[in-house]
C-alpha positions, 0 to 999 in steps of 0.5 A: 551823586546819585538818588540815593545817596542823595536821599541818604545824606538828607536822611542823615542830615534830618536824624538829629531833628527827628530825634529832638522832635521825638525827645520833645514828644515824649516831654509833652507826653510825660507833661500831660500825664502830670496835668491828668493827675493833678486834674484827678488829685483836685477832684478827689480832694474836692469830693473829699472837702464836699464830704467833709462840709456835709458831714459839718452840716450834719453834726451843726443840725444834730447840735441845733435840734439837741439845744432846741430840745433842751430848752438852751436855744429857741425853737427855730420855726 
């Protein structure tokens, strides 16, 4: 058997791995895209919530300082 028929039948031999491991490569491509967007769909949700929650505090002061005002609650000092 010659070098390169040799190196032929090798070749062949290591195809079907080289095409698993390629197979395998593009899984954990298509994983960690998944993870960069839910990575970006909680940030957005968490800005979202912080937006929220200061919106809240917004309107709980505008209803403290309106109360005060009318004499239903004592003035906070």
């Amino acid at each position: 058997m010659s070098d390169q028929e040799m190196l032929n039948a090798l070749k062949a031999l290591l195809k079907p791995i080289q095409n698993k491991l390629d197979s395998l490569d593009i899984k954990l491509s298509e994983q960690q895209i998944q993870i960069d967007s839910l990575r970006l769909d909680m940030k957005t949700s968490e800005r979202a919530i912080r937006k929220d929650i200061h919106q809240l505090n917004d309107g709980i002061d505008t209803l403290v300082e309106v109360m005060e005002i009318k004499g239903i609650l004592p003035e906070a000092k």
